[in-house]
N, C-alpha and C positions, 0 to 999 in steps of 0.2 A: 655164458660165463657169469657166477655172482658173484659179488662181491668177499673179498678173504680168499677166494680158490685164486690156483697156481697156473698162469696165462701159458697154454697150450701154443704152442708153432709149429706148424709143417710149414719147413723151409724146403723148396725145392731148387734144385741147381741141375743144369748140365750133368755136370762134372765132380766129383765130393773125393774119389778115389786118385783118380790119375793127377798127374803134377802140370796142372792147367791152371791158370787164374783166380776161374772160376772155382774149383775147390780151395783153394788159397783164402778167398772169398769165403766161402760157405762154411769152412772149417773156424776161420774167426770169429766169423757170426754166432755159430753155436757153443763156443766155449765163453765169449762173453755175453753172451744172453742168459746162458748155464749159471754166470758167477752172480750175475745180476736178477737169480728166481725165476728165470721162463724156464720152461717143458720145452725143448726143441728135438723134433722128428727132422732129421734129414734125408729125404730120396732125391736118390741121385739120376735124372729118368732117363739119360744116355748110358748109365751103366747097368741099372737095377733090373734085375729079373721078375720079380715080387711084382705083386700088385700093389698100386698106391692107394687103395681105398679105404684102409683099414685104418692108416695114416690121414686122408681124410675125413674120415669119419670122428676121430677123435680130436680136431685139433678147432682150436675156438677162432683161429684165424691164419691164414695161407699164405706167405711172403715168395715170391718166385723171383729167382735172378733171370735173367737175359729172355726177354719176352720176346722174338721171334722164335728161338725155339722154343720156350715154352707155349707158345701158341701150335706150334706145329706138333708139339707130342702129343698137347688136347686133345688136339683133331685126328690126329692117327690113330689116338685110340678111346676117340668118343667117350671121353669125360667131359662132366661141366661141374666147375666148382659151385659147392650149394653155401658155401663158406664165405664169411667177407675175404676179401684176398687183395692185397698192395702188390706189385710189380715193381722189381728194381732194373734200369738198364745202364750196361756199363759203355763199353766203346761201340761194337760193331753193331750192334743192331740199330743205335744210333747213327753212327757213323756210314757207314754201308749199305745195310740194310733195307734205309727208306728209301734207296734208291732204284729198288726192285718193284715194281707196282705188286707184284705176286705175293710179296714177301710182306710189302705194307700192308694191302689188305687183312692177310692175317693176322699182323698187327694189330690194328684197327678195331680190330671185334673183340679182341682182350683187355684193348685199354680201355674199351667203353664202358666196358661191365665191370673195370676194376675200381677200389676204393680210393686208392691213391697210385702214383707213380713217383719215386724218388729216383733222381739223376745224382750223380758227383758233385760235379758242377752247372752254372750258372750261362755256361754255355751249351750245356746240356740241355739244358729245360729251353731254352729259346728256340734250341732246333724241334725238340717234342712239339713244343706248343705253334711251332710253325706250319709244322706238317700236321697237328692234330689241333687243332682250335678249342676243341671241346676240354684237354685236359688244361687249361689257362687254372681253374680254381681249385686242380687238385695232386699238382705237381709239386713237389717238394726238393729242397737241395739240402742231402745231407753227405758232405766229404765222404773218401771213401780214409778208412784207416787202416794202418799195421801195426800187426803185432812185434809187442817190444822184446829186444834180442834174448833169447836165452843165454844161458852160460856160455861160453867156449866148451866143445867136447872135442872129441878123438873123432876123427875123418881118415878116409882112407884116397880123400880126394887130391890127386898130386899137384901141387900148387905151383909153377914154375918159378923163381926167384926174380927180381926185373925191378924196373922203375923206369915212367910211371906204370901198374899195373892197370891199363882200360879194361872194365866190364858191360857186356850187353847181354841184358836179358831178355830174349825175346822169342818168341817161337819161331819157324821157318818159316814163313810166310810173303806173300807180298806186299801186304800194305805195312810191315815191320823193316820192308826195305832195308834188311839188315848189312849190307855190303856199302850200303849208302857214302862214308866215311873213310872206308878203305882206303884208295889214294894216297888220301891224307896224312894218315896211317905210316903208310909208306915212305913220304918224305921226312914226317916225325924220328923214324926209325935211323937216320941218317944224323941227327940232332942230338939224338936219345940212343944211344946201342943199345941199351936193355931193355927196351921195352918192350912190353907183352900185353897181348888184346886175347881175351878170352870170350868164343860168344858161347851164350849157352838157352837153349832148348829145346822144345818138341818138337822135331822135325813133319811141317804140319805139310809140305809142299816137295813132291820129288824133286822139281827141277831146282827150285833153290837149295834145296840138302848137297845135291849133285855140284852145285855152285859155290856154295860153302865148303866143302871135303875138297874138289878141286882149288880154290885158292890157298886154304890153310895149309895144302898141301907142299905150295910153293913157296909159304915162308914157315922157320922153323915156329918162329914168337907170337905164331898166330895158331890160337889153340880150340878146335868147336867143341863141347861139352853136353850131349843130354841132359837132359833135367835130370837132379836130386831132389830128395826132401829138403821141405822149408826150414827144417832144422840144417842142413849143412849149406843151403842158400848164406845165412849171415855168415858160415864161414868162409865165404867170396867173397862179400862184402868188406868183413874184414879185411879180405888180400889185398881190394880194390883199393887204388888212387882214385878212381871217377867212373863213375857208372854213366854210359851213354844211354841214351836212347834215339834212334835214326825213324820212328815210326811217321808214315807219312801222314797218319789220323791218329787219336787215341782220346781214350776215354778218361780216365785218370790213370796214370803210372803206379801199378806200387813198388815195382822194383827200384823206380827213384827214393821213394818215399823210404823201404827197407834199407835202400844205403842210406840214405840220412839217419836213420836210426844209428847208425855207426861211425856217424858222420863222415860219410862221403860224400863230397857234393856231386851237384849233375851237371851233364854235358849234353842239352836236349835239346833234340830239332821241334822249331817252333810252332806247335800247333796250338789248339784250344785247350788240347788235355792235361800235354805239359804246361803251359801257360799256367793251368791253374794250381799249379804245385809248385814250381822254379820263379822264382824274385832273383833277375837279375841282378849279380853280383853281391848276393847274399846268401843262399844258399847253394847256388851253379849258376851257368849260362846257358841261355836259348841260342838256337843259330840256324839261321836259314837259308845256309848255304853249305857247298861243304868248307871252301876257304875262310869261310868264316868259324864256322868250326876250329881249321885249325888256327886262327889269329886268337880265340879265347882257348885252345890247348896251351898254346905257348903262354897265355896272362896264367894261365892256373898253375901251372908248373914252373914258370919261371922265378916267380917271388912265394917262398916259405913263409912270412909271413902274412900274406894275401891267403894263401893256400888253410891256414891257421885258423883265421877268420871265420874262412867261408865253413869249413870243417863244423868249428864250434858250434856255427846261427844254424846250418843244415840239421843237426840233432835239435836243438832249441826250437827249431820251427816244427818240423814233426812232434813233437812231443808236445807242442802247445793246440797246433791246429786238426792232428789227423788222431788223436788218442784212443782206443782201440772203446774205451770204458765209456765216453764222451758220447761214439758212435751206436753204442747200445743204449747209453740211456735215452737217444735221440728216436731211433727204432722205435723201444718200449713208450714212449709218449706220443707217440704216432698209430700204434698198435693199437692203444688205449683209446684214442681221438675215436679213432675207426669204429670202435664196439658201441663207444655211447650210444 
């Protein structure tokens, strides 16, 4: 690349099309990299048909999200990047992941050769670097961001009327441990007659879909959701009194983060990932239990001007720390580092 020409990216992801994170992820990246004068190729290599070489070939540097599969596409189809190339990892390959020797090793052989690693957080990179010693001087922490709401449009999505409205966004899965709070839920309802829990996504796992459809089933205010587009996402957001999250690990939240945008505070069980989004009693609560959960359902809902507060600082913190524009200029200086 010389100097004056227009910095090239093949951004690679899982996922670009389907309503998974990871495109959520990848789609932001390249509309603010776009705004901000970078070339962005996006292949998507669990969906794309295409071959990625051509896309290799032309890009002056190679950013990849979630590095055990992108190690394992490599290898199944005998590529090797001749390109500088950074690695981004979000929750599970972090979180999970390195608990498979199988799956670590493969690991392993991509972050060696790779120019950098950037994690979310700060407890991210301690676990990298714990399990990987060698990436100590080339690991980087840059927040992960969301994109700021658009308009309000026309939905065709039926919103039930209620208060408080709880929302969980989360795929079906087990370490999302999404039924986690339910109980709870239940005694709330008793407290609260109108209230409505909505969960909503990918049904990633039979037996929990099977577990979700069977309890929803037995109350009416309990509502499960497929995923929508990210555009009618904040119009849940909007409905929402408080977005949960019950995941038993996580990487960084954005679905916390996307309601803050709207200001809705969070209701998150206490790990690393929320941890590093959720300031107790200023944007939402952490809770590490379910009863504890519901003793900060009741602070949140009980006092309107409490509720006020937290509303307001939750938009104000996102907007200061996660800014979609901040995140790109952070990338493109990192990009830059790497070609010197």
């Amino acid at each position: 690349m010389k100097t004056g020409e227009t910095l090239n990216v093949l951004y690679l992801t899982p996922y670009y099309y389907s309503k998974r994170g990871n495109a959520t992820t990848a789609k932001r990246m390249k509309e603010y990299l776009n705004k901000a004068g970078v070339t962005v190729n996006v292949f998507a290599f669990k969906e794309e048909t295409a071959s990625a070489e051509p896309y290799l070939e032309q890009a002056d540097i190679v950013h990849a999200l979630h590095v055990r599969k992108t190690a394992e596409w490599l290898t199944s189809n005998e590529i090797f990047i001749q390109k500088p190339f950074l690695l981004t990892t979000g929750g599970t390959d972090i979180n999970i992941d390195l608990k498979e020797k199988q799956k670590k090793d493969s690991m392993a052989h991509l972050l060696e050769d790779a120019a950098a690693l950037t994690v979310f957080t700060e407890d991210g990179k301690e676990k990298a670097v714990q399990d990987f010693p060698f990436l100590r001087g080339k690991t980087h922490v840059i927040p992960q961001a969301v994109n700021i709401p658009l308009p309000k449009q026309q939905t065709n999505l039926e919103l039930p009327d209620g208060f408080p409205n709880i929302l969980l966004p989360a795929g079906l899965r087990p370490v999302k441990d999404v039924l986690y709070v339910l109980d709870e839920l239940d005694e709330k309802k008793k407290s609260y007659p109108n209230l409505r829990f909505m969960l909503i996504g990918e049904p990633l796992n039979k037996e929990i879909e099977q577990q979700v459809l069977h309890e929803s089933s037995k109350r009416p205010w309990f509502t499960y959701h497929p995923p929508v587009e990210p555009e009618e996402m904040h119009i849940l957001y909007k409905w929402a009194d408080a977005v949960v999250n019950t995941s038993e690990s996580e990487g960084q939240p954005v679905s916390l983060l996307e309601g803050m945008t709207e200001g809705v505070p969070a209701l998150a069980r206490n790990n690393p990932g929320n941890k590093s989004v959720v300031q107790p009693g200023c944007n939402g609560y952490l809770f590490s239990s379910p009863g504890q959960f519901s003793r900060q359902f009741e602070q949140l809902f009980s006092n309107d001007q409490l509720y006020q507060k937290l509303s307001e600082q939750a938009r104000d913190y996102v907007l200061t720390y996660h800014h979609p524009v901040e995140e790109a200029k952070r990338y493109i200086e990192l990009y830059k580092n790497i070609l010197e």
